[in-house]
N, CA, C and O atoms as a Maestro MAE file, in Angstrom:
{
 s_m_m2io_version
 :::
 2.0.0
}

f_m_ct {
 s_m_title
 :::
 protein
 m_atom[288] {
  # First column is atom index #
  i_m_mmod_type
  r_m_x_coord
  r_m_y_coord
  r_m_z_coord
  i_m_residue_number
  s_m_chain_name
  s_m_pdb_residue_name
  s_m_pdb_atom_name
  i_m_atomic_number
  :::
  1 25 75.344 120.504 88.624 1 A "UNK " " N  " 7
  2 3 76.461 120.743 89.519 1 A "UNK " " CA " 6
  3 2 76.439 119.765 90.706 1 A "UNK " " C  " 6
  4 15 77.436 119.447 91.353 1 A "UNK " " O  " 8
  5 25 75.228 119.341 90.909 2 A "UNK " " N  " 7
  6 3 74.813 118.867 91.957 2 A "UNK " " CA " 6
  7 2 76.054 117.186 91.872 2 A "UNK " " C  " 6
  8 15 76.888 116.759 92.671 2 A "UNK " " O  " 8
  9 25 75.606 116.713 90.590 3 A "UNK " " N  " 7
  10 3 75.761 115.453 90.600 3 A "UNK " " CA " 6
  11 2 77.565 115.496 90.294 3 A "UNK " " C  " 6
  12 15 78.318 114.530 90.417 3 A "UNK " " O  " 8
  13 25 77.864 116.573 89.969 4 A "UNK " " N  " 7
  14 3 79.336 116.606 89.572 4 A "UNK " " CA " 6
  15 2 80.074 116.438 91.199 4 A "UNK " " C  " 6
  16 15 81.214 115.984 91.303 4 A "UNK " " O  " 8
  17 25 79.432 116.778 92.165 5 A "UNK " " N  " 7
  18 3 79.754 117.225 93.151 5 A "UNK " " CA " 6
  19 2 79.639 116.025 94.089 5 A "UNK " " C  " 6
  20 15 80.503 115.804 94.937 5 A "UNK " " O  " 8
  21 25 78.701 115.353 93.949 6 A "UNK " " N  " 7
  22 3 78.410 113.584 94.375 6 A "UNK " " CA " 6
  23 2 79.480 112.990 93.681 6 A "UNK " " C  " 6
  24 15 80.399 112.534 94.361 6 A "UNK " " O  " 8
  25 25 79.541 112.902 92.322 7 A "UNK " " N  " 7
  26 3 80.411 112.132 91.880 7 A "UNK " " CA " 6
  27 2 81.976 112.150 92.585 7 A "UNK " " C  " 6
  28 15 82.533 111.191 93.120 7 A "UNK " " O  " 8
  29 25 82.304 113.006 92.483 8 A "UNK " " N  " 7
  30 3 83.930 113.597 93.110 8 A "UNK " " CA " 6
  31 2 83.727 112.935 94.403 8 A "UNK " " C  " 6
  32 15 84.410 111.928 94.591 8 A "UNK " " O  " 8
  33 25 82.727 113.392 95.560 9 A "UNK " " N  " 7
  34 3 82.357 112.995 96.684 9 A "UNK " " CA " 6
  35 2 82.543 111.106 96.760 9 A "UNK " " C  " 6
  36 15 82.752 110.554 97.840 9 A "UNK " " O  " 8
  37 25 82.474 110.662 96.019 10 A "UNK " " N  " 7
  38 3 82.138 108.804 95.573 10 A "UNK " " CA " 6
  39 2 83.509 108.939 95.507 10 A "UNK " " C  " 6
  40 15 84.010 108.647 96.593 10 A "UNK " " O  " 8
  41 25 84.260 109.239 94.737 11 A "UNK " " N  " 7
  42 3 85.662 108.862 93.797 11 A "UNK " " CA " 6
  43 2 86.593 109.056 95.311 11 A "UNK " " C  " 6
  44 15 87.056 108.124 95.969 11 A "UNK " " O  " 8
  45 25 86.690 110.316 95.587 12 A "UNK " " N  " 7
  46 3 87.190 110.560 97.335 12 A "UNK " " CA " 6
  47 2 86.903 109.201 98.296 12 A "UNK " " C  " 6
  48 15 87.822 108.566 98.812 12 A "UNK " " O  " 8
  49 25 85.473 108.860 98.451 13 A "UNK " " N  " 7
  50 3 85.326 107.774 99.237 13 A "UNK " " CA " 6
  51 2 86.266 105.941 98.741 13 A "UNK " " C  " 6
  52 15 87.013 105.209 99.391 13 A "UNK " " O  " 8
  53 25 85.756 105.862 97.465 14 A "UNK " " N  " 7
  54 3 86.702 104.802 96.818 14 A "UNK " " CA " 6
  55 2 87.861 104.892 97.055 14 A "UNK " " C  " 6
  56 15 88.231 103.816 97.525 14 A "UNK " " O  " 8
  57 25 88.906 105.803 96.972 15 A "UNK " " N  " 7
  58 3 89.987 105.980 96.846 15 A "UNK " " CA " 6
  59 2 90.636 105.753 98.301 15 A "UNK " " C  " 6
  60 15 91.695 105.175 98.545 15 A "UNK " " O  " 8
  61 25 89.679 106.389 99.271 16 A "UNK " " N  " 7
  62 3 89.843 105.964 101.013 16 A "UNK " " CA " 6
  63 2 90.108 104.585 100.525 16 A "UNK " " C  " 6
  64 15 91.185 104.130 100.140 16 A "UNK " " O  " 8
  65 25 88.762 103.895 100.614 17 A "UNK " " N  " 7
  66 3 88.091 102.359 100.849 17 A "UNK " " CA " 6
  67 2 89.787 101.936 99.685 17 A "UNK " " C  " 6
  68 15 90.926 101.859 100.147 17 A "UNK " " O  " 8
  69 25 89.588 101.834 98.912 18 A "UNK " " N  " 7
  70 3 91.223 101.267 98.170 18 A "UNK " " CA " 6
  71 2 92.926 101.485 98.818 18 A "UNK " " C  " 6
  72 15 93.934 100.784 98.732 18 A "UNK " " O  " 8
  73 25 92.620 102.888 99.520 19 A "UNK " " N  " 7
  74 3 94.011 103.184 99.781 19 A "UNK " " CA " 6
  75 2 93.875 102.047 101.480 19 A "UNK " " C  " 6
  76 15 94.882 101.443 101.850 19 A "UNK " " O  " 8
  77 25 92.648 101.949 102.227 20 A "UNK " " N  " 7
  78 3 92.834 101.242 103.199 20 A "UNK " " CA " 6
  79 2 92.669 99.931 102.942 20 A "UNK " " C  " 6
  80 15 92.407 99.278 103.953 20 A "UNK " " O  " 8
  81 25 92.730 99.334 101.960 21 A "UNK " " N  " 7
  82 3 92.576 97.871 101.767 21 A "UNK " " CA " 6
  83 2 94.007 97.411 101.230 21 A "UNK " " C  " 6
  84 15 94.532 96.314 101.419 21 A "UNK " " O  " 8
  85 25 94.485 98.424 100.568 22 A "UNK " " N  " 7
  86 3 95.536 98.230 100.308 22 A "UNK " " CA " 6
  87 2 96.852 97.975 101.216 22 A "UNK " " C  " 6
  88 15 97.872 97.321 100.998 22 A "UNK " " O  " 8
  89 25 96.446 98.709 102.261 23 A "UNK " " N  " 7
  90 3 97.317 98.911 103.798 23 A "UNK " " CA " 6
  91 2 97.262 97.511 104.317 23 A "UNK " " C  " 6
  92 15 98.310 96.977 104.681 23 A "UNK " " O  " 8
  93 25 96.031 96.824 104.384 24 A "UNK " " N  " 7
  94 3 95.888 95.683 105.153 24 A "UNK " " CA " 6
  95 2 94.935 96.215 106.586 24 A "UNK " " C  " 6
  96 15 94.886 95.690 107.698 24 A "UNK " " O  " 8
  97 25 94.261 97.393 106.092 25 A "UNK " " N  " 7
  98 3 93.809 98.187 107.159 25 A "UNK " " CA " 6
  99 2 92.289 97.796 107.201 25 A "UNK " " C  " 6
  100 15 91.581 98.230 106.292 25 A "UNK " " O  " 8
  101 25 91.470 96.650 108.630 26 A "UNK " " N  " 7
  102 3 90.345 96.337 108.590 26 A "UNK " " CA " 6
  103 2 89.148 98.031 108.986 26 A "UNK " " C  " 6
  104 15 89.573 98.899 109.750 26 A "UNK " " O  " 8
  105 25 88.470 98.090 108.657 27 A "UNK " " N  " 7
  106 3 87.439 98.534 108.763 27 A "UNK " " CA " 6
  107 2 87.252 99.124 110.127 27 A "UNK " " C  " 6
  108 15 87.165 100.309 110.450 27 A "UNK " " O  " 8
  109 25 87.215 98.191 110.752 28 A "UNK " " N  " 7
  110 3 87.401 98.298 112.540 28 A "UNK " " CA " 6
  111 2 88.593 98.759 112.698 28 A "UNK " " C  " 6
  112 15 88.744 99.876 113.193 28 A "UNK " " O  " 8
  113 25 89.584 98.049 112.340 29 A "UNK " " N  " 7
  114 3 91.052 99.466 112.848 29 A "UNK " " CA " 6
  115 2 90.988 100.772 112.459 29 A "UNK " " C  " 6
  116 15 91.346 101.612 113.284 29 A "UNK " " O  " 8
  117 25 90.594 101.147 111.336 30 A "UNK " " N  " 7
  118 3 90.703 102.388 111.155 30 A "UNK " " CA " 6
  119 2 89.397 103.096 111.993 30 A "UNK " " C  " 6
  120 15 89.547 104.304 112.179 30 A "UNK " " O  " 8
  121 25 88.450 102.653 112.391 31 A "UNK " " N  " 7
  122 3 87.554 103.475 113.004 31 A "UNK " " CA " 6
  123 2 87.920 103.742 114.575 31 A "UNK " " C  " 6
  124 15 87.438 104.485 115.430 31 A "UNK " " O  " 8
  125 25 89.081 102.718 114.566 32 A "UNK " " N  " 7
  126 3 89.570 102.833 116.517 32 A "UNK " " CA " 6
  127 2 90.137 103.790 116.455 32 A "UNK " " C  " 6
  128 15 89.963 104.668 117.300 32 A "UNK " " O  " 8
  129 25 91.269 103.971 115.118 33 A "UNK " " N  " 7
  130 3 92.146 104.648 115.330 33 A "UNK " " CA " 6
  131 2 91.364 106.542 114.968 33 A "UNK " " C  " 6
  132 15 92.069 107.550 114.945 33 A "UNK " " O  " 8
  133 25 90.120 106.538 114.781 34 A "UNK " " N  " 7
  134 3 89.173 107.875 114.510 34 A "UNK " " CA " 6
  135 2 88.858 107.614 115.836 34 A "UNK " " C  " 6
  136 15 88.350 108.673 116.204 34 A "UNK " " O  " 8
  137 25 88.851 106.932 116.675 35 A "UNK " " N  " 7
  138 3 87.721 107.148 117.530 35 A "UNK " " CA " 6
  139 2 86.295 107.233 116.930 35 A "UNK " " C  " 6
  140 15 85.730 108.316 116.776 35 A "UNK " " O  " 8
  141 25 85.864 106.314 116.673 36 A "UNK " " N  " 7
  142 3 84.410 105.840 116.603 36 A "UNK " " CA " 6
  143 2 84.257 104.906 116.394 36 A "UNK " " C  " 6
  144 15 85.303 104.300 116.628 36 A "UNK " " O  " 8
  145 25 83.191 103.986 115.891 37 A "UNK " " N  " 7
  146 3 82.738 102.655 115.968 37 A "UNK " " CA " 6
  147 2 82.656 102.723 114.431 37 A "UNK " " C  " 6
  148 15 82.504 103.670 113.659 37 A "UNK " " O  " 8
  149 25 82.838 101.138 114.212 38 A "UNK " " N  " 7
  150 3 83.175 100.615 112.561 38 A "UNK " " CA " 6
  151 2 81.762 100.959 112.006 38 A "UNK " " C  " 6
  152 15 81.689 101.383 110.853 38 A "UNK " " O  " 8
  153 25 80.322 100.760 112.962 39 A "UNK " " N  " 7
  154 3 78.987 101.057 111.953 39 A "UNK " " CA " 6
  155 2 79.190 102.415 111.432 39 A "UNK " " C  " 6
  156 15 78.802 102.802 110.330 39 A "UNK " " O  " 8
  157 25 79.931 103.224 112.450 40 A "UNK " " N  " 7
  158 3 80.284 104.628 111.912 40 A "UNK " " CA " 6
  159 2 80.929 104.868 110.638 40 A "UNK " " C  " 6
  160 15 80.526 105.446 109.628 40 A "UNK " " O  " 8
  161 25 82.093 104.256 110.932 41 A "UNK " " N  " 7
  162 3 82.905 104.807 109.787 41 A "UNK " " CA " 6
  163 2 82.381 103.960 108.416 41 A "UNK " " C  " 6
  164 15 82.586 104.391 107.281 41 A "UNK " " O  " 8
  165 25 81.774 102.867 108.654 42 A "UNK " " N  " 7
  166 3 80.988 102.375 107.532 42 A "UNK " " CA " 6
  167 2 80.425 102.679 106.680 42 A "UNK " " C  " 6
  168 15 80.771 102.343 105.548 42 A "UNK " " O  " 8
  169 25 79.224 103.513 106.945 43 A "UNK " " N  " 7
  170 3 78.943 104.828 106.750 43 A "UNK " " CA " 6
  171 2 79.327 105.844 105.910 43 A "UNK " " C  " 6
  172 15 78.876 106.286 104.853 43 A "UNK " " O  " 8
  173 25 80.511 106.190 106.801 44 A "UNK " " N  " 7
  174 3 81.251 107.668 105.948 44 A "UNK " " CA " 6
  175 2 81.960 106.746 104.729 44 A "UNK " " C  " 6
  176 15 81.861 107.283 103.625 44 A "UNK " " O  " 8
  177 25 82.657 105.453 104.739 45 A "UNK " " N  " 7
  178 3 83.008 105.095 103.925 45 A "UNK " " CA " 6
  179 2 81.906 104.816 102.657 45 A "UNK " " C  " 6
  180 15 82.401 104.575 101.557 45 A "UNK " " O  " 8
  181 25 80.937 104.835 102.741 46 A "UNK " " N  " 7
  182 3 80.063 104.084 102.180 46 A "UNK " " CA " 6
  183 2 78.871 105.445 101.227 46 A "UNK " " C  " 6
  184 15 78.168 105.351 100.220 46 A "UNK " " O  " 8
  185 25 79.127 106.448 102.076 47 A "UNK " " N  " 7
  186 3 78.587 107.725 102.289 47 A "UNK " " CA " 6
  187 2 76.865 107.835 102.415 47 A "UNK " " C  " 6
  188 15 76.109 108.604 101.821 47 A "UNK " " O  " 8
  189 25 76.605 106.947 103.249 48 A "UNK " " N  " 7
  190 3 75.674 107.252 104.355 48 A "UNK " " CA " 6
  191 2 75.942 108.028 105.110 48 A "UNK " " C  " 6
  192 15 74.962 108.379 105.767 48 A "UNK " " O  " 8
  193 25 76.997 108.587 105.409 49 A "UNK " " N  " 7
  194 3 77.018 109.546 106.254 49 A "UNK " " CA " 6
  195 2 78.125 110.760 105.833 49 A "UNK " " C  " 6
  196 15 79.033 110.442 105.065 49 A "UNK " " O  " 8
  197 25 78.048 112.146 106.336 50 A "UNK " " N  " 7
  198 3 79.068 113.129 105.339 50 A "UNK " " CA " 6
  199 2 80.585 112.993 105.932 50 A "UNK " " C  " 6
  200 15 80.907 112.949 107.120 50 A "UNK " " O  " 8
  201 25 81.365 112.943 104.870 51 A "UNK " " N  " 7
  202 3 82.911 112.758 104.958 51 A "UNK " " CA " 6
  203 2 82.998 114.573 105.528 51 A "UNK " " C  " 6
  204 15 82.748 115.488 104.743 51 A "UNK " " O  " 8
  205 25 83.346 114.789 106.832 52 A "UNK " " N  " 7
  206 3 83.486 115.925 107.249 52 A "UNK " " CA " 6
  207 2 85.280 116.185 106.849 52 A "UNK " " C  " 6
  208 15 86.061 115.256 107.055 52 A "UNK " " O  " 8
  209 25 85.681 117.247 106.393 53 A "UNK " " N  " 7
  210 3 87.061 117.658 106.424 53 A "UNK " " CA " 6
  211 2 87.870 117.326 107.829 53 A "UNK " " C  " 6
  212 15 89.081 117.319 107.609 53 A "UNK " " O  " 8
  213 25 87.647 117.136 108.779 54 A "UNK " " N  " 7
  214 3 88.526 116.900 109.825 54 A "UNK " " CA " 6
  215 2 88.363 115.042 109.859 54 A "UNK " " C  " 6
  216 15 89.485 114.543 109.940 54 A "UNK " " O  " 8
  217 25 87.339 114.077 109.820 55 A "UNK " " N  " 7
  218 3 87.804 112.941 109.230 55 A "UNK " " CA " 6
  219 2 88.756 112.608 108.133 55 A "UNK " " C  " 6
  220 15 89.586 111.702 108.064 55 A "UNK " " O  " 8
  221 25 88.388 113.722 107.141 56 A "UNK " " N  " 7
  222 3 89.408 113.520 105.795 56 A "UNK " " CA " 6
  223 2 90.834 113.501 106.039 56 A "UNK " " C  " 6
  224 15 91.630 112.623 105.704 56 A "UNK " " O  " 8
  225 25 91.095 114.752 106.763 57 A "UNK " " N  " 7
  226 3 92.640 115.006 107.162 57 A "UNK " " CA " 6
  227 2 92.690 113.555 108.439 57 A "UNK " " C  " 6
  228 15 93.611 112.805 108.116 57 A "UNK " " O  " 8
  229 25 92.130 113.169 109.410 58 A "UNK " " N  " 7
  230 3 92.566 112.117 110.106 58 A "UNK " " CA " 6
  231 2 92.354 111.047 109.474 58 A "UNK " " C  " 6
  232 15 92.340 110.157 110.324 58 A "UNK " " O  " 8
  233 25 92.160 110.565 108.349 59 A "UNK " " N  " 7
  234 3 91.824 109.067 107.566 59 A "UNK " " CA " 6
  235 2 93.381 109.399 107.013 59 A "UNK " " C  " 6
  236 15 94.385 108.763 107.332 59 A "UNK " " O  " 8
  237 25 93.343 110.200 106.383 60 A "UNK " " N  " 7
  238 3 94.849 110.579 105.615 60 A "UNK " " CA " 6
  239 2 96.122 110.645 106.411 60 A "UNK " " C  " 6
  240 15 97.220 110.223 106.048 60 A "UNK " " O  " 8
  241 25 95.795 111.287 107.650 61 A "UNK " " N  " 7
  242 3 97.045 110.647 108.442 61 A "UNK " " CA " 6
  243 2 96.883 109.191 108.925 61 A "UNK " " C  " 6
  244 15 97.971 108.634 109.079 61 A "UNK " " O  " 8
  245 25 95.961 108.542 109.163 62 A "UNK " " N  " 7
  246 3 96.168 106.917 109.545 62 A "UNK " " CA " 6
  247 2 96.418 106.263 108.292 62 A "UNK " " C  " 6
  248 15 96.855 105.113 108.342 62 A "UNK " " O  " 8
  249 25 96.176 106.905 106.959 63 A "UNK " " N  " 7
  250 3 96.667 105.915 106.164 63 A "UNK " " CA " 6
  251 2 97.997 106.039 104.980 63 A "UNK " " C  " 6
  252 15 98.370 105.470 103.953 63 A "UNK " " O  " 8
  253 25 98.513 107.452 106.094 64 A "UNK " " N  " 7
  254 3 99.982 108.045 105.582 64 A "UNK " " CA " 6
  255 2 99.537 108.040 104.389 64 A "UNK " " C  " 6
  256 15 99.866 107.036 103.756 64 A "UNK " " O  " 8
  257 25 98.696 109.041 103.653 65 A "UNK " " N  " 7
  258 3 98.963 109.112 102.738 65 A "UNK " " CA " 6
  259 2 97.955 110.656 102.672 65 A "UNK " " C  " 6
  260 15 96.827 110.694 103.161 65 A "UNK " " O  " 8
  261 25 98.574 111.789 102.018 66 A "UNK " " N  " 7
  262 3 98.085 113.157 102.074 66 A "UNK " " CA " 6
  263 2 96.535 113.464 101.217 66 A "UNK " " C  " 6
  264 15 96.153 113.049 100.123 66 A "UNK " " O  " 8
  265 25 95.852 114.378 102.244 67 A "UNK " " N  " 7
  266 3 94.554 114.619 101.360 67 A "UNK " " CA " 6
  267 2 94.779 115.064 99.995 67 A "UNK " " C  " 6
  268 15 93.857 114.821 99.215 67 A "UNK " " O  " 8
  269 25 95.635 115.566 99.609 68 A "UNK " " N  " 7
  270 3 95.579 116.235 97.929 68 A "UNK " " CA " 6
  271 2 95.541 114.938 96.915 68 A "UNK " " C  " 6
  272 15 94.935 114.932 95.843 68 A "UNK " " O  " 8
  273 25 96.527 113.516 97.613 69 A "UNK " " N  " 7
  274 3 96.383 112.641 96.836 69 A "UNK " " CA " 6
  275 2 95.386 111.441 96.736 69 A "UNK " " C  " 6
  276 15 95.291 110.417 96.060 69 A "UNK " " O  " 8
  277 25 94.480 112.246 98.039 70 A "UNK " " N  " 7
  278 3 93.193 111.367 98.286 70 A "UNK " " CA " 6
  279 2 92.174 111.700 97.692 70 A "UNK " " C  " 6
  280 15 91.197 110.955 97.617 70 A "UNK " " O  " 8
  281 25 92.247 113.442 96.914 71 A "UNK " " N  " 7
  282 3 91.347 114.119 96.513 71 A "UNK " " CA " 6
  283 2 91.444 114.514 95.006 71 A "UNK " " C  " 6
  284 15 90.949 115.477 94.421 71 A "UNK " " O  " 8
  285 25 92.304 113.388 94.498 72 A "UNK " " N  " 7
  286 3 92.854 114.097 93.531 72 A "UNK " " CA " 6
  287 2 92.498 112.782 92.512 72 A "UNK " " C  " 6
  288 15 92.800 112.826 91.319 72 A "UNK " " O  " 8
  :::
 }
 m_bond[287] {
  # First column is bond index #
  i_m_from
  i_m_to
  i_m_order
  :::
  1 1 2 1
  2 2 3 1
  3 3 4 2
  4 3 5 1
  5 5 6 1
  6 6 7 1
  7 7 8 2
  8 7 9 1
  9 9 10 1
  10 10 11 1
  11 11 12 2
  12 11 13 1
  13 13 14 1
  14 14 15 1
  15 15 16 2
  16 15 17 1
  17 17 18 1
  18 18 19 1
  19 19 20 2
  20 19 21 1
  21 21 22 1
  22 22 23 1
  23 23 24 2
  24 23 25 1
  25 25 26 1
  26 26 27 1
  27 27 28 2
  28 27 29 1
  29 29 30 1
  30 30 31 1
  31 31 32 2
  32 31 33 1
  33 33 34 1
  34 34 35 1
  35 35 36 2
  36 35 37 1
  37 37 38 1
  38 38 39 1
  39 39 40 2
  40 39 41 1
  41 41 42 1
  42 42 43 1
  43 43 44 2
  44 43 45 1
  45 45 46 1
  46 46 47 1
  47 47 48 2
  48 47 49 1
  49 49 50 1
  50 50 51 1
  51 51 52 2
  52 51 53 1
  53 53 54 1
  54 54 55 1
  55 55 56 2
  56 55 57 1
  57 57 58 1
  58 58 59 1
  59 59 60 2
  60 59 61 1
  61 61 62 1
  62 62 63 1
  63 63 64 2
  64 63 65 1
  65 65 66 1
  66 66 67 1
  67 67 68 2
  68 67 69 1
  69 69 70 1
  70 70 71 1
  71 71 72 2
  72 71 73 1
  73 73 74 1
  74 74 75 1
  75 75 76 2
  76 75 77 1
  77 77 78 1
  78 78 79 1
  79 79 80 2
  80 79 81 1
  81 81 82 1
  82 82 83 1
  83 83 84 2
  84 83 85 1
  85 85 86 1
  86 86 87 1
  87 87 88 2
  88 87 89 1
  89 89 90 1
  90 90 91 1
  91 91 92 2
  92 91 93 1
  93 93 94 1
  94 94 95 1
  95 95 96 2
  96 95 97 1
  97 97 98 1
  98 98 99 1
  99 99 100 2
  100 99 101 1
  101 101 102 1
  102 102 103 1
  103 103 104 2
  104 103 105 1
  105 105 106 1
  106 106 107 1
  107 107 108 2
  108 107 109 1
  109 109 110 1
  110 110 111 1
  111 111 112 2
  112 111 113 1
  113 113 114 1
  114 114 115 1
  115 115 116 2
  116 115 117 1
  117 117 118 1
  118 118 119 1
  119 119 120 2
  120 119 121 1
  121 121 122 1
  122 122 123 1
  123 123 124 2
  124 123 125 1
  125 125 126 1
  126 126 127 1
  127 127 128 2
  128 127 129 1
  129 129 130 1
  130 130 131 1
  131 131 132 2
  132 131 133 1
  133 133 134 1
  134 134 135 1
  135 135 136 2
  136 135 137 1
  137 137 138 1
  138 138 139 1
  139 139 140 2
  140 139 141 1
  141 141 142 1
  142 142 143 1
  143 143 144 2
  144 143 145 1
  145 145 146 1
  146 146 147 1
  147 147 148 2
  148 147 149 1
  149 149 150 1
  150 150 151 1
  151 151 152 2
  152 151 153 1
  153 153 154 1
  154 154 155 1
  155 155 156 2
  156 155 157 1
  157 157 158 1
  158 158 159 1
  159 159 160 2
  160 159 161 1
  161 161 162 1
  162 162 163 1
  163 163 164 2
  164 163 165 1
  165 165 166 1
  166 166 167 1
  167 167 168 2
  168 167 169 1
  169 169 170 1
  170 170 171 1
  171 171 172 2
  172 171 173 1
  173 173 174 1
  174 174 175 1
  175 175 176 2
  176 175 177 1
  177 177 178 1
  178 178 179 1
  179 179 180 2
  180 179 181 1
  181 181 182 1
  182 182 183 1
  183 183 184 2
  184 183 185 1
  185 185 186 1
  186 186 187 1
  187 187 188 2
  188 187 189 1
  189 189 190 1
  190 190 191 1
  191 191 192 2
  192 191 193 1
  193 193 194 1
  194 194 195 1
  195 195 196 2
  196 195 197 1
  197 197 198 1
  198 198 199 1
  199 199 200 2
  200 199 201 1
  201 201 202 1
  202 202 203 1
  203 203 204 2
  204 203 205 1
  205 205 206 1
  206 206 207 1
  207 207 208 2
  208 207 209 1
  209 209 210 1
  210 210 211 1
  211 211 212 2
  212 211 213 1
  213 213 214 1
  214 214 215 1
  215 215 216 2
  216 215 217 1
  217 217 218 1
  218 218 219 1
  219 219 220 2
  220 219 221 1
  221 221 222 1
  222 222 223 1
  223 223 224 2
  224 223 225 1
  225 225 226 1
  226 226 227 1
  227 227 228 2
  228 227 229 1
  229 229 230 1
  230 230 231 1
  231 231 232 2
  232 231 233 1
  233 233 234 1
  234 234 235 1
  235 235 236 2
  236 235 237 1
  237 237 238 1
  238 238 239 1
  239 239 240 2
  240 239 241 1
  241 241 242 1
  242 242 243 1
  243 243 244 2
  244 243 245 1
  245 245 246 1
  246 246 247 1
  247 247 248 2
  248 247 249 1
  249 249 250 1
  250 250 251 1
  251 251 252 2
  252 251 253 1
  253 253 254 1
  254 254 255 1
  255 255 256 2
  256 255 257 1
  257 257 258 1
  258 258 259 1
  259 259 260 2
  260 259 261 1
  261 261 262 1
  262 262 263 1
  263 263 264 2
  264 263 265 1
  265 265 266 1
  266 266 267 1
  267 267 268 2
  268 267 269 1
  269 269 270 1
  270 270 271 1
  271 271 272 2
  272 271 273 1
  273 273 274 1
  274 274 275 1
  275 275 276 2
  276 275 277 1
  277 277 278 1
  278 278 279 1
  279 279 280 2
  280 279 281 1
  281 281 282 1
  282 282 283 1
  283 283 284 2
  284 283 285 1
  285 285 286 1
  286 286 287 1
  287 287 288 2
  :::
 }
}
């Protein structure tokens, strides 16, 4: 269960990292626009660090595009 649960967790993060590259959205903008620093969001993108649900819903509004289709 464990790894089913990482996996999904990865696919969620890719799908960020793609939907913001796709935008034209650097790394550093999107972490201004969280309020935090790019080593940060590096991190959560990268998942060194945990994608908390209230980043999820604010990544999804900076990158206009809804969590169900970020999670899906």
């Amino acid at each position: 269960m464990y790894d089913i649960i990482q996996n999904r967790l990865s696919a969620i993060r890719t799908t960020i990292k793609n939907e913001r590259i796709a935008r034209g959205i650097s790394q550093t903008q999107l972490a201004a626009e969280l309020h935090i620093n790019q080593k940060t969001y590096s991190k959560i993108e990268s998942g060194d660090m945990p994608l908390r649900i209230d980043k999820l819903i604010s990544i999804s509004e900076v990158l206009h595009i809804s969590v169900k289709e970020i999670v899906r």
